[in-house]
VOGU-3710 file (C-alpha; in Angstrom, 3 decimals, decimal comma):
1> xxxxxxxxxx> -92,038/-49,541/-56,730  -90,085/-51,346/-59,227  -88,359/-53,289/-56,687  -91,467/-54,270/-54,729  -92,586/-56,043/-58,020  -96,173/-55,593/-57,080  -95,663/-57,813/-53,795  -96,564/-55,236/-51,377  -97,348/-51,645/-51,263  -94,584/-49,264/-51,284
11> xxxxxxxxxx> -95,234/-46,737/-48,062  -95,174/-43,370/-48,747  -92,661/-40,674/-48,331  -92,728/-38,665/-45,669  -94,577/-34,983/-46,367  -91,234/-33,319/-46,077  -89,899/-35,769/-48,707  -92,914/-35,401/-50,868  -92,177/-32,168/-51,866  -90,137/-32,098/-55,503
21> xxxxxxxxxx> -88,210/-28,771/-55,104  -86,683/-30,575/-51,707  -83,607/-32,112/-52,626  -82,432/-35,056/-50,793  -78,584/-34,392/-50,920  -78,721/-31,323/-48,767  -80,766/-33,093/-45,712  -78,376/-36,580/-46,240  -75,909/-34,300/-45,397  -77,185/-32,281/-42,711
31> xxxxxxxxxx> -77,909/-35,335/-41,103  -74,817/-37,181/-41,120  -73,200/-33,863/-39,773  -75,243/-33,997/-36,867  -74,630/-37,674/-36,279  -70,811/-36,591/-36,583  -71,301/-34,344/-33,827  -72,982/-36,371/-31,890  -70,614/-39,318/-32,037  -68,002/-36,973/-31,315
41> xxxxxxxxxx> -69,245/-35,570/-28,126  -70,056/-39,082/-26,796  -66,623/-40,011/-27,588  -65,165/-36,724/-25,634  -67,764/-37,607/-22,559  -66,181/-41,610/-22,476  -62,466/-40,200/-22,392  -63,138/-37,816/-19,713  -64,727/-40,491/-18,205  -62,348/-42,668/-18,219
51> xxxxxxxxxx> -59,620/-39,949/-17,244  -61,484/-39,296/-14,317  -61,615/-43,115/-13,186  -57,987/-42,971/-13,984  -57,107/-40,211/-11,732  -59,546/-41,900/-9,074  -57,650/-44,728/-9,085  -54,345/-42,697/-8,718  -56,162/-40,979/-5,584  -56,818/-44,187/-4,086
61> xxxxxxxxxx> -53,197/-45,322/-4,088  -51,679/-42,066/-3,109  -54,548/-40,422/-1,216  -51,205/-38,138/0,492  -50,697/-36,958/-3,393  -54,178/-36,570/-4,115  -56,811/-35,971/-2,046  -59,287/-35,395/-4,173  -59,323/-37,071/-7,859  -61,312/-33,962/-9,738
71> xxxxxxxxxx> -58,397/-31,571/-8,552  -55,690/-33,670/-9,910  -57,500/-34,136/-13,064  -58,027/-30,441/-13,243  -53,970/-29,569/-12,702  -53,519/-32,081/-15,162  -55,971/-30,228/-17,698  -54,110/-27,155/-17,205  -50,965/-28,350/-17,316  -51,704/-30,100/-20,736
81> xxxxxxxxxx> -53,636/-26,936/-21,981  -50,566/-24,901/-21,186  -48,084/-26,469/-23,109  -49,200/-27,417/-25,768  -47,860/-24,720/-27,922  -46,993/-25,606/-31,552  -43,188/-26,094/-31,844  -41,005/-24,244/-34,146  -39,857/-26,788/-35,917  -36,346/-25,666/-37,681
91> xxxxxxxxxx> -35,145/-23,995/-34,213  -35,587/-27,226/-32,956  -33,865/-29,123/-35,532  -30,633/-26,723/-35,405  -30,601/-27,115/-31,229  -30,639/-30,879/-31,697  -28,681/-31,166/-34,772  -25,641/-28,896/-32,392  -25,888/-31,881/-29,963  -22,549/-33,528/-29,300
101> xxxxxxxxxx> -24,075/-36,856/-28,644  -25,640/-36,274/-32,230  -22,823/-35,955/-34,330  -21,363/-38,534/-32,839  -24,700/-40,801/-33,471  -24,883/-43,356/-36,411  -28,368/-44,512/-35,596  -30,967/-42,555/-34,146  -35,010/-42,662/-32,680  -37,144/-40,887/-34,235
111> xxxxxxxxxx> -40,491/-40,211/-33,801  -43,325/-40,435/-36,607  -45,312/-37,112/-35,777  -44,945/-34,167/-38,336  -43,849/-31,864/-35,518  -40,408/-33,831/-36,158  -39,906/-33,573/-39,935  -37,088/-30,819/-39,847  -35,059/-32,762/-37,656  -35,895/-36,182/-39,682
121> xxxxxxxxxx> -34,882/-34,102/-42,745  -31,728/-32,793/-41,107  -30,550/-36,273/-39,831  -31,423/-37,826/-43,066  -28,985/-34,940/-45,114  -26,317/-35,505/-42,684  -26,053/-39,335/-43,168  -27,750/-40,333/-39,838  -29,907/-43,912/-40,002  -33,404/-43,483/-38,534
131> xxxxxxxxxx> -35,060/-45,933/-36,564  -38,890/-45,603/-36,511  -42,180/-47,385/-35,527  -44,732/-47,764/-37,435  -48,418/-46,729/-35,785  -49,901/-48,781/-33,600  -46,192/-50,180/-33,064  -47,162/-52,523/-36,450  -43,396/-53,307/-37,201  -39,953/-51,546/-36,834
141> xxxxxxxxxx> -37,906/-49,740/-39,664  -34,828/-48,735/-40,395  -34,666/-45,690/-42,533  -30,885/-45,663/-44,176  -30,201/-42,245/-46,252  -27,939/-44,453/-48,606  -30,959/-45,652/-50,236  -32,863/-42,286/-50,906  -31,771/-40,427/-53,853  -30,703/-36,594/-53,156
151> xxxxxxxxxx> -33,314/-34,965/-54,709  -35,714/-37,417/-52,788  -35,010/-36,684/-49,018  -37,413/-33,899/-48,494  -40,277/-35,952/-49,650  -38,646/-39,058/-48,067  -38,538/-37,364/-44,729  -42,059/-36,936/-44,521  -42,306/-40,689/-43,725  -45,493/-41,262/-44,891
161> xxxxxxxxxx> -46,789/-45,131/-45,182  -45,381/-44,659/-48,635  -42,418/-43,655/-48,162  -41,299/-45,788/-45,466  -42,705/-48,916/-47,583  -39,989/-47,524/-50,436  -37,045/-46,330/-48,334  -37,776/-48,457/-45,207  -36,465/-51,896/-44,324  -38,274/-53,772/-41,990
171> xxxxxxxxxx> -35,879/-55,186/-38,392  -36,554/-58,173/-36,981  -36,542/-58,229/-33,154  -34,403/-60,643/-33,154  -31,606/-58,538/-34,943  -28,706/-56,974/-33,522  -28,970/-53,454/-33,736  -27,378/-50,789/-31,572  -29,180/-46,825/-31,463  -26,975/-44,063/-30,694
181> xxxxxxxxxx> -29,584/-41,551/-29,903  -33,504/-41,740/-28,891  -35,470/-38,936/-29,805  -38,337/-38,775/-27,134  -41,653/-36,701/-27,395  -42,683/-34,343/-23,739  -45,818/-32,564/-23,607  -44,299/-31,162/-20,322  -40,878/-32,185/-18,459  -39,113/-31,463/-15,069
191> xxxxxxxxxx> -35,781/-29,927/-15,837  -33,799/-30,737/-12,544  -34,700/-34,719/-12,530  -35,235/-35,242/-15,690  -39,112/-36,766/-15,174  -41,405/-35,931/-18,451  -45,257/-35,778/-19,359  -45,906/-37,918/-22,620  -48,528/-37,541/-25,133  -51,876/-39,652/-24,055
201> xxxxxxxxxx> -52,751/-42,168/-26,458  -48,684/-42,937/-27,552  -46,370/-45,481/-26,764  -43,069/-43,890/-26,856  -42,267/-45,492/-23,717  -43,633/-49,074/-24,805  -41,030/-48,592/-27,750  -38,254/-47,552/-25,297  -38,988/-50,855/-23,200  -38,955/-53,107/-26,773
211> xxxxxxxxxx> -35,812/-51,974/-27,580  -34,082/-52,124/-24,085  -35,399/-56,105/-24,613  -33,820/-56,222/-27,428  -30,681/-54,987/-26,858  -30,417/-51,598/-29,324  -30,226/-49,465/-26,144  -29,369/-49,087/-22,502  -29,518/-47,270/-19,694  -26,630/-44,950/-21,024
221> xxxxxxxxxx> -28,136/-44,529/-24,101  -29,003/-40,562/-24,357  -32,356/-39,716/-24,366  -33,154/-36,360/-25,957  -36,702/-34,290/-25,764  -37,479/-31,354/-27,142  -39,914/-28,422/-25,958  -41,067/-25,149/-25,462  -39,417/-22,933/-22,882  -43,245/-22,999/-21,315
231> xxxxxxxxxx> -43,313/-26,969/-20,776  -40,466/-26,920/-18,552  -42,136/-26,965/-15,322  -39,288/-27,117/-12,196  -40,241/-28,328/-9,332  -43,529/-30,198/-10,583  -44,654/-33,835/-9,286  -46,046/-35,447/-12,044  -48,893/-38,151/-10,228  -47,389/-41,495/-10,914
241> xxxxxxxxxx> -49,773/-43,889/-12,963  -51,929/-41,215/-14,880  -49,470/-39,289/-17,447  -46,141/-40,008/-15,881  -43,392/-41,022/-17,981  -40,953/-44,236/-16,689  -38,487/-42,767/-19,408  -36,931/-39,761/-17,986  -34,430/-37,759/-20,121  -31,260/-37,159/-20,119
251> xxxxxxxxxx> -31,303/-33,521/-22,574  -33,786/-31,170/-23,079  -33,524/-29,118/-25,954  -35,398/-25,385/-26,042  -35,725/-23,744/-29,143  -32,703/-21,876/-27,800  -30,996/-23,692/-25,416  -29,677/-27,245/-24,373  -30,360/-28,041/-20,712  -28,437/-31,516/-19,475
261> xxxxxxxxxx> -30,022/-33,301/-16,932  -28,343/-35,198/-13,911  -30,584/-38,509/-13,879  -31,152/-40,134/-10,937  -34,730/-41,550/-12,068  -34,610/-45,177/-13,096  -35,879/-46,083/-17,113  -38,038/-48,972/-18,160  -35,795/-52,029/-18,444  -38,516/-54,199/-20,244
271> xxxxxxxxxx> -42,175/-54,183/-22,006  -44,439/-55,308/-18,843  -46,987/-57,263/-20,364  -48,653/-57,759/-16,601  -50,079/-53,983/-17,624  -51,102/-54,435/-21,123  -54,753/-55,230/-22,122  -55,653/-57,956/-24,562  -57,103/-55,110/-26,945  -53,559/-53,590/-26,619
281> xxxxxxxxxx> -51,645/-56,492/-27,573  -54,214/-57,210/-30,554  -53,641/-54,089/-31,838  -49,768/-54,358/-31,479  -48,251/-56,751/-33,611  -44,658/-56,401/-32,367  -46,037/-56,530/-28,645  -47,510/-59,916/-30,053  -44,003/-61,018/-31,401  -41,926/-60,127/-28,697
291> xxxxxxxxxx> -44,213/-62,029/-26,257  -43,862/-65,202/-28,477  -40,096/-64,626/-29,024  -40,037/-64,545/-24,795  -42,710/-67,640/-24,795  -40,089/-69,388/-27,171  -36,550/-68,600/-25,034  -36,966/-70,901/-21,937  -37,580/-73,572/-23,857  -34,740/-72,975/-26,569
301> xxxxxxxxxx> -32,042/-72,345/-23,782  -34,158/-75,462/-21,911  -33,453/-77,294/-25,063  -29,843/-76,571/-24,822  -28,772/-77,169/-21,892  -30,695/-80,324/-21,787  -28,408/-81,242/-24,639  -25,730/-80,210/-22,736  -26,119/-82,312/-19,741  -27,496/-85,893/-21,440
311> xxxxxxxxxx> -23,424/-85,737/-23,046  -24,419/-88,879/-25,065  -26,473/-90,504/-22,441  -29,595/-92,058/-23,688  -31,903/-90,248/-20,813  -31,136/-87,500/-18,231  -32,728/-90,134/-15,640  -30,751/-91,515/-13,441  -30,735/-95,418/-13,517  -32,179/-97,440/-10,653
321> xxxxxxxxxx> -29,135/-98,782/-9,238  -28,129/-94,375/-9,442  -31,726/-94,049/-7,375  -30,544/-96,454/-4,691  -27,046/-94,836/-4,560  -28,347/-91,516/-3,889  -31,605/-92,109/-1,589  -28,556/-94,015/0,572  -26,405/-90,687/0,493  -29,448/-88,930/1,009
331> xxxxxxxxxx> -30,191/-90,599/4,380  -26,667/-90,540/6,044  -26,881/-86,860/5,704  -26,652/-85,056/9,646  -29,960/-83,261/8,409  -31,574/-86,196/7,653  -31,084/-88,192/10,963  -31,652/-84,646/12,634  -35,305/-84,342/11,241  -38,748/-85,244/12,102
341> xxxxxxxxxx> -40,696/-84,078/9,203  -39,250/-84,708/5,865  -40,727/-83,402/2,455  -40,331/-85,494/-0,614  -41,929/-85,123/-4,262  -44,451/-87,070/-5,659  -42,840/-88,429/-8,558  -41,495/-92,250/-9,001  -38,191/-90,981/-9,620  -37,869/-90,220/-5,773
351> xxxxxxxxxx> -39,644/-93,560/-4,707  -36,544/-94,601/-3,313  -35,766/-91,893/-0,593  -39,469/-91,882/0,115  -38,778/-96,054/1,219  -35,745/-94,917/2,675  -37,927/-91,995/4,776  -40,535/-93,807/6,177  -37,821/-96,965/7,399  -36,281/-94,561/9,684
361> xxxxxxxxxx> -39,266/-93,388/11,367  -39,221/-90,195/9,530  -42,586/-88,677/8,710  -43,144/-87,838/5,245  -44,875/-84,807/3,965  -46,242/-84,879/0,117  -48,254/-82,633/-2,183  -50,212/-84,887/-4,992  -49,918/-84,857/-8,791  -51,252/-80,966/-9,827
371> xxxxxxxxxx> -51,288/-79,572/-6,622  -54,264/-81,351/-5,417  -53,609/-81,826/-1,678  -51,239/-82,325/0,987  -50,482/-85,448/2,501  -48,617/-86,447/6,010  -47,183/-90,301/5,925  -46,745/-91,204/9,294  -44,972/-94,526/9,853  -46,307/-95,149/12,965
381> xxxxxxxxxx> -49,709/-95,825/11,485  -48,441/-98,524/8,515  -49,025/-101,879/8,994  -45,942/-103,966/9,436  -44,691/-105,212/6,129  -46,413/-102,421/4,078  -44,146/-99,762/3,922  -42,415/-100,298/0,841  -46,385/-100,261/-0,732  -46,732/-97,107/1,375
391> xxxxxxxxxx> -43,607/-95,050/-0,328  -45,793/-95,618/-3,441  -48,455/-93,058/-5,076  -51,069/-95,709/-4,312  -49,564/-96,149/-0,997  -49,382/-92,650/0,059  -53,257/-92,006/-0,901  -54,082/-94,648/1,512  -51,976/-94,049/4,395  -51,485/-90,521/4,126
401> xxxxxxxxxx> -53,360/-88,440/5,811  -55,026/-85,021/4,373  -53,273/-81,324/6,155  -54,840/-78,352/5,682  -53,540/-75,002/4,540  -53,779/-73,418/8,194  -52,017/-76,735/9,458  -48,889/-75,908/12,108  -46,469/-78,214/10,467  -42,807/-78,105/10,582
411> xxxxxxxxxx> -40,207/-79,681/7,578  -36,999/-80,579/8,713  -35,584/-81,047/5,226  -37,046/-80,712/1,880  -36,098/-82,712/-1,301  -36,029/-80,875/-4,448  -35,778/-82,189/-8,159  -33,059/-80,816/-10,481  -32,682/-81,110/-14,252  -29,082/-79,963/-13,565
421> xxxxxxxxxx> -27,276/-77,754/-10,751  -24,285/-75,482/-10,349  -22,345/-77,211/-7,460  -20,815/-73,406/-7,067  -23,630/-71,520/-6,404  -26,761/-74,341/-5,711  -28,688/-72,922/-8,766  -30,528/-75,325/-10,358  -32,694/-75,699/-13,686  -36,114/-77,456/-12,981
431> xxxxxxxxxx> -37,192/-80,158/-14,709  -39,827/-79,282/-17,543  -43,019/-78,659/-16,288  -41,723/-79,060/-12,660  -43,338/-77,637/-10,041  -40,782/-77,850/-7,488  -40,922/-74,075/-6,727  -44,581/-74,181/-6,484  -44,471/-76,943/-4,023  -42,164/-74,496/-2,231
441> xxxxxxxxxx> -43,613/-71,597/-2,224  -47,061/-73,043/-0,837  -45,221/-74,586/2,075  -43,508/-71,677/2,875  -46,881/-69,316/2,653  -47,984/-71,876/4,997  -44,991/-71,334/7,779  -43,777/-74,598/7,054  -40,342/-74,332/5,742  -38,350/-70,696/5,362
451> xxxxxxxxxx> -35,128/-70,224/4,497  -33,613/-71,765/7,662  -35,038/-75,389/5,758  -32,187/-77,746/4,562  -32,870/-78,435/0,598  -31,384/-81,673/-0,781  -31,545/-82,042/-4,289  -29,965/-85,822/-5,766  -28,633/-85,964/-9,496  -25,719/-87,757/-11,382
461> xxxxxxxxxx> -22,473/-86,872/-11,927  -23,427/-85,487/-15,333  -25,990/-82,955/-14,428  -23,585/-81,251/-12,689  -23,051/-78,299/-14,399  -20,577/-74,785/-14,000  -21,563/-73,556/-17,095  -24,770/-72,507/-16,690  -25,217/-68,787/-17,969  -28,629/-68,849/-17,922
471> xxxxxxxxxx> -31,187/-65,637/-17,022  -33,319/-66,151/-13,965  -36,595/-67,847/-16,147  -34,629/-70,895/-16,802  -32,874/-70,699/-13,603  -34,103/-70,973/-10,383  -31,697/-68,361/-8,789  -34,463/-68,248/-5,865  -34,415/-71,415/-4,596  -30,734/-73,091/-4,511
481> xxxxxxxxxx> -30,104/-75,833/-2,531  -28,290/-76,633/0,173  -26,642/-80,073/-0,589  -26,046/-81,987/-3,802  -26,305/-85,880/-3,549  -24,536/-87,801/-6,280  -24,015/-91,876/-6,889  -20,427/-91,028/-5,832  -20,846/-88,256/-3,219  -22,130/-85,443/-1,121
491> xxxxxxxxxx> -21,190/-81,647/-1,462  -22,230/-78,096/-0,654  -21,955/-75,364/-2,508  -19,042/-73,021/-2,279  -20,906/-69,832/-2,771  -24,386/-70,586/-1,384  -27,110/-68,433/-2,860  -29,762/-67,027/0,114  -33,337/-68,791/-0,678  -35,644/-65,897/-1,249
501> xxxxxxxxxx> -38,335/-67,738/-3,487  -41,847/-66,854/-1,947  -45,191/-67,630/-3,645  -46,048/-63,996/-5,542  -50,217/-64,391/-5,741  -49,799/-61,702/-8,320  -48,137/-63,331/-10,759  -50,479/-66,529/-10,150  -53,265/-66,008/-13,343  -56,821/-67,154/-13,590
511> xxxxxxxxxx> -55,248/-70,507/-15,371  -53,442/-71,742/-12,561  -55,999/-71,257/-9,845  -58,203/-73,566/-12,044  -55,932/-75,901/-12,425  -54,620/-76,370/-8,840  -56,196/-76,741/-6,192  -54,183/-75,836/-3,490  -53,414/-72,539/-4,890  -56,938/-72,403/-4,642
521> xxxxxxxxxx> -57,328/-73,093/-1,368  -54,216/-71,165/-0,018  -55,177/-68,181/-1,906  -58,878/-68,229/-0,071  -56,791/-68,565/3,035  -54,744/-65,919/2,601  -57,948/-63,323/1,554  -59,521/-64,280/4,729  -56,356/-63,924/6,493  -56,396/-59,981/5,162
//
């Protein structure tokens, strides 16, 4: 009333409210109990839910594993009902602690569940450094026993958000850090092979991929698990995609025993973004950093090796007395004279063996700026005195004329651009924002070149290059080429490389079909095809 300041009637209470022996806190809390339960049954109805879509989607893949998605969801419920036991937690810490590969560990994984205090606390007493993610994989720590006082390492092994802020120090993902020894969670495992149920909602294995990345482990790196004697389930397929684990162990500690493992399963090598949601990654900030530390590498080692090949050279273009040279080498190649069809790029850098092209006859196959649309120059149908115009962009607009994706063309010999090449192996590092393979890959989904197709690539002396370590993103390890066309001469690699490069649709993103057109267009070609 004193708040309606006369404005407006206040409405009255309810009867049941009206009543001065009723006290208010009692209902406020009855209700918000009930909402509780409520809230909480909803949210048990939407994971089952989604569990069940889950394991339909695993039926659908593997209908010869499952036939029918509610009885692998309910051997999945049992299996998870019947081991989760609660873990004695000191056994378990002496087992591990009598590990070999432990005592010989500097630096080991640990998990950040309570269930592995004891062996936290052991490792911590015995000098061990402890490696640990923080929830929701928020940043990496290193826990180093050096800096906890004595009396401090029971409290200190409890690693709560405290604790690990005070004894703690954050590792970059960029440092160099080796682990010994990576302690791995199982709600169930396979004892023969090694394969392992994880905990739902956990990303063990996401932190087993991040640090493969980054170099603190390997595929040799021991991976330990511990479990109750009823986990160990012999013989058991786990259904791939629902609550497999890609990070089979190598150990499996009992509360009792130590059972090795021979391994023949293969281990995540790398975090897999392809699989990750955008709520995951927002959640995640080291997920977020790694994928901007991976953004960042082409370009650095891009950066490099661009600084590598310019060797005090104003540009890494080649001069236009160096584009005459090599469009002449070009055409006095045997492949050359040999073809009919000849694929060129679009760019003005190659206007030159374009000119050279169409005045001997050859027929000249281009894709336009962005992957608009493919063109066929035929120099049968330019007017006399207009085929240096017609080697132009301008040129090839107007006298080119439009092929479709389901075209039957053939190309003789395709031209490739090369920011530098390995005259050993034909490797090659496109130029920035090239899209050279692209070009590729949409001729070859079309049947017009495979790996049978000559591919010519011209440069300069100086962007030959032997010293190229460089990992597959910067190089194009795919598609090597055939011959190399300097000013000064013509070679072949000495260790050819087999072209395998083929357009991979799944890899292609929402971006790119916006952008170009002819993935566009291929893509609808290829559905219909299906």
């Amino acid at each position: 009333q004193v708040f309606s300041g006369g404005c407006r009637a206040t409405p009255p209470l309810p009867p049941l409210l009206q009543h001065r022996a009723m006290p208010l806190r009692p209902i406020v809390a009855l209700l918000v109990l009930a909402l509780g339960a409520v809230a909480s049954r909803v949210e048990q109805r939407a994971a089952l839910e989604h569990e069940a879509r889950a394991v339909a989607r695993v039926a659908e893949r593997a209908p010869e594993n499952a036939q029918d998605g509610r009885s692998v969801l309910k051997e999945i419920r049992d299996l998870v009902r019947n081991t989760t036991t609660k873990p004695s937690k000191k056994e378990f810490a002496s087992v591990f602690t009598g590990l070999p590969e432990y005592k010989q560990a500097s630096v080991i994984r640990v998990p950040l569940k309570p269930e592995a205090y004891e062996i936290r606390l052991a490792s911590l007493r015995a000098g061990k450094s402890l490696l640990v993610m923080r929830p929701f994989m928020h940043e990496l720590l290193l826990v180093d026993p050096a800096r906890i006082p004595a009396d401090a390492m029971a409290s200190a092994a409890t690693f709560t958000p405290g604790k690990l802020k005070m004894y703690g120090a954050v590792v970059e993902l960029t440092a160099s850090i080796k682990v010994d020894l990576f302690l791995i969670r199982s709600m169930a495992v396979e004892p023969v092979a090694g394969s392992r149920v994880g905990y739902p909602n956990e990303a063990e294995e996401l932190e087993y991929a991040l640090l493969r990345e980054m170099g603190a482990i390997d595929d040799e790196t021991p991976v330990v698990t511990t479990i109750e004697d009823g986990g160990m389930l012999e013989g058991v397929a786990f259904p791939v995609g629902l609550l497999s684990s890609k990070v089979p162990v190598d150990i499996i500690c009992t509360p009792r025993d130590i059972i090795s493992v021979q391994r023949s399963l293969p281990r995540l090598a790398a975090v897999d973004f392809s699989q990750l949601s955008t709520m995951s990654l927002s959640s995640m900030k080291v997920l977020r950093q790694l994928r901007s530390i991976r953004a960042r590498q082409p370009q650095t080692q891009l950066e490099e090796i661009r600084d590598l090949v310019r060797s005090g050279r104003e540009s890494v273009e080649l001069s236009a007395d160096e584009r005459e040279l090599v469009a002449v080498g070009a055409s006095e190649l045997p492949a050359f004279t040999n073809a009919e069809v000849i694929f060129a790029p679009w760019s003005g850098r190659n206007y030159k063996f374009r000119l050279a092209a169409l005045q001997a006859g050859k027929k000249l196959l281009v894709i336009r700026a962005e992957l608009y649309e493919l063109l066929l120059v035929d120099p049968g149908n330019i007017p006399a005195g207009e085929v240096e115009a017609a080697a132009s962009a301008s040129g090839m607009k107007e006298y080119g004329e439009p092929v479709e994706i389901s075209a039957k063309v053939k190309v003789d010999l395709f031209l490739i651009q090369s920011f530098a090449v390995d005259p050993a192996s034909g490797r090659r590092v496109n130029f920035p924002r090239g899209l050279d393979e692209l070009e590729y890959g949409v001729l070859r989904a079309m049947g017009a070149v495979d790996e049978k197709t000559v591919v010519v690539t011209t440069v300069g002396e100086f962007q030959l290059r032997e010293d190229m370590d460089l990992p597959d993103s910067v190089m194009c390890s795919g598609l090597p080429v055939d011959v190399i066309v300097t000013p000064q001469r013509t070679l072949a690699p000495e260790n050819p490389l087999p072209k395998t490069f083929t357009l991979d649709f799944s890899k292609v993103g929402p971006e790119m079909y916006s952008r170009y057109r002819l993935l566009r267009k291929l893509r609808a070609e290829d559905l219909r095809a299906a």
